[in-house]
N, C-alpha and C positions, 0 to 999 in steps of 0.2 A: 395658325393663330394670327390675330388681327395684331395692326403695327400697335398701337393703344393696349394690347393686353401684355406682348410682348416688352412695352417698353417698361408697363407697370411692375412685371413681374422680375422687369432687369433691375429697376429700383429697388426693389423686395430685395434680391439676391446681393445687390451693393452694402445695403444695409445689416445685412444678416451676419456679412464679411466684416465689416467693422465690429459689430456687435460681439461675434464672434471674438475677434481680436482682442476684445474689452474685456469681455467678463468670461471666456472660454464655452468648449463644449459642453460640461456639463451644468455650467449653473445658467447657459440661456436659455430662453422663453421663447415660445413667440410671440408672447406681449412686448418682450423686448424687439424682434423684430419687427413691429409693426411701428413702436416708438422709434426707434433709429431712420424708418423708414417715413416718419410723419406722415401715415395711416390708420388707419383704425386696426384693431385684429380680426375682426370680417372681414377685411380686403386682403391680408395674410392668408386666412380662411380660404377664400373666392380662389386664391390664385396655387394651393399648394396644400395637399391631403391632409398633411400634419407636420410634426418637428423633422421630422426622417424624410420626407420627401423635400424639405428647403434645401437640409444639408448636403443630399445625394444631388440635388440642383445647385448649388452651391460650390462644389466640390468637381462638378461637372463644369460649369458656367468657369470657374476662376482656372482651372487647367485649361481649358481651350484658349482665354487669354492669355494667357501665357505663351502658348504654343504661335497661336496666331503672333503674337510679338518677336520672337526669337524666328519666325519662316521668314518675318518681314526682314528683319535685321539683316538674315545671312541673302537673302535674294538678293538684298543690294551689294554685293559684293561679289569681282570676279577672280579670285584668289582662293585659294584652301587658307592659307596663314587669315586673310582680309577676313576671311567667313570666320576664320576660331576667334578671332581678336572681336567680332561684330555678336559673337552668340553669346560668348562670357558676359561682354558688356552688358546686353540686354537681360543674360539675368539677374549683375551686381548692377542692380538699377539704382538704387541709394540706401544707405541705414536704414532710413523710417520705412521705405517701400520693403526693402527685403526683411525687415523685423515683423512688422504685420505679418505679411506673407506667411513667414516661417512659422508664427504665432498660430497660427490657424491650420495654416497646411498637418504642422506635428500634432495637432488635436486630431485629426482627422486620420492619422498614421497611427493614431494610438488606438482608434477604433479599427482600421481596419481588419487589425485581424481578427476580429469579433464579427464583421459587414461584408457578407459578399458582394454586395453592390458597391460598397467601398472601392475593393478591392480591384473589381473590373475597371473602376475610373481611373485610378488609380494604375492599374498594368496599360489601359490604352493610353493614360499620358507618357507613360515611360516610354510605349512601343514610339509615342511621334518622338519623344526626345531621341531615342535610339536612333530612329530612321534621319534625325538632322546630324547625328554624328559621324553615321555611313556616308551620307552624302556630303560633309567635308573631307572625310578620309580620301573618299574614291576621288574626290576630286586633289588631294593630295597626291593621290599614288599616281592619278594622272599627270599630273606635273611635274614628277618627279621629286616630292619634296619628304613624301611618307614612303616607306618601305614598300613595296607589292607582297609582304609575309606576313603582314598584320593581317591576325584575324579579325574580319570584318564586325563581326555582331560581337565579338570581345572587347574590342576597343571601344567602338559604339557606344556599348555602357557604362566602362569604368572612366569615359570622357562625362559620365552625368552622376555618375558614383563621386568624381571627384569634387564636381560642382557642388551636389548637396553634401561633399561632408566639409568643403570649409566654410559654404556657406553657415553648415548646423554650428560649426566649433567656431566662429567670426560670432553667431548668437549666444553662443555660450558664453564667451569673454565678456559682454556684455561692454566693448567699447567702440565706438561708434567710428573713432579713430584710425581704427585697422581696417577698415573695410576696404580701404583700395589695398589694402600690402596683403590680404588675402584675395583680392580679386588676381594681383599680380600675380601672387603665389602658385595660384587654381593654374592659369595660362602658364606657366614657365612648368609646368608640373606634367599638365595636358600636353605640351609640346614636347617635352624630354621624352615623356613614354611615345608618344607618335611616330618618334623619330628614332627609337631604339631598335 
């Protein structure tokens, strides 16, 4: 795909993400996406089959950013502790970032088990989030800082099990306040079990 379709089509998907955010899964359009996007809905059209094909784009396009953010975060970093303290941060990225985010993400969790295309995007973001947790761990176990008894692909997850559930319950509370004392919380939580 040409840079000009690609870049259209990322504007498309920027907008659809908000739009989403706005007025949820099931009451948008793609007229709305095309207005978010200051488009026409032909050019929505031109670029994406129908409502199901934006959101599977969507849904694809916003987990890879993600992932791509949090590879970036812990690369810089040459510690196991530097790398957990660098992956949290870059998911408690702020209230309004992580409120959107979660806004749209749980629309899309609530489909899934209905979308097997869902579903898939959704297990390969999990497998990169697992595979960044392995590669803190092992580099833990290397340094001596995490046990060598932890099971690998067990902890892996419940270090991202942990993250989305106080990220979910920090949305729930609905105060904007607590967001670093659950960000704390998540890391002092993720480090106790590591180190157990």
């Amino acid at each position: 795909m040409k840079k000009r379709a690609l870049e259209r089509r990322e504007q498309i998907l920027k907008a659809a993400f908000h739009a989403v955010a706005d007025k949820g899964f099931e009451a948008v359009t793609l007229q709305d996406f095309a207005d978010y996007a200051g488009v026409s809905k032909g050019v929505t059209n031109y670029y994406f089959e129908n409502k199901e094909d934006v959101f599977s784009s969507l849904l694809d396009w916003v987990t890879k950013q993600i992932y791509k953010n949090e590879c970036e975060a812990i690369n810089d970093q040459s510690s196991a502790m530097k790398k957990l303290e660098a992956y949290i941060h870059s998911v408690f990225i702020s209230p309004e970032k992580n409120r959107t985010f979660y806004k749209v993400y749980l629309d899309f969790i609530a489909q899934a088990s209905r979308n097997e295309r869902y579903q898939q995007i959704n297990l390969q973001f999990y497998e990169n989030c697992w595979g960044l947790g392995r590669e803190i761990i092992v580099f833990g176990q290397e340094e001596g800082v995490f046990p060598k008894e932890l099971d690998l692909n067990q902890s892996a997850k419940m270090i991202r099990a942990t993250i989305d559930g106080c990220l979910i319950q920090w949305l729930m509370c609905n105060q904007d306040e607590l967001h670093e004392l659950y960000k704390q919380s998540c890391l002092e939580t993720i480090v106790r079990f590591l180190r157990c």
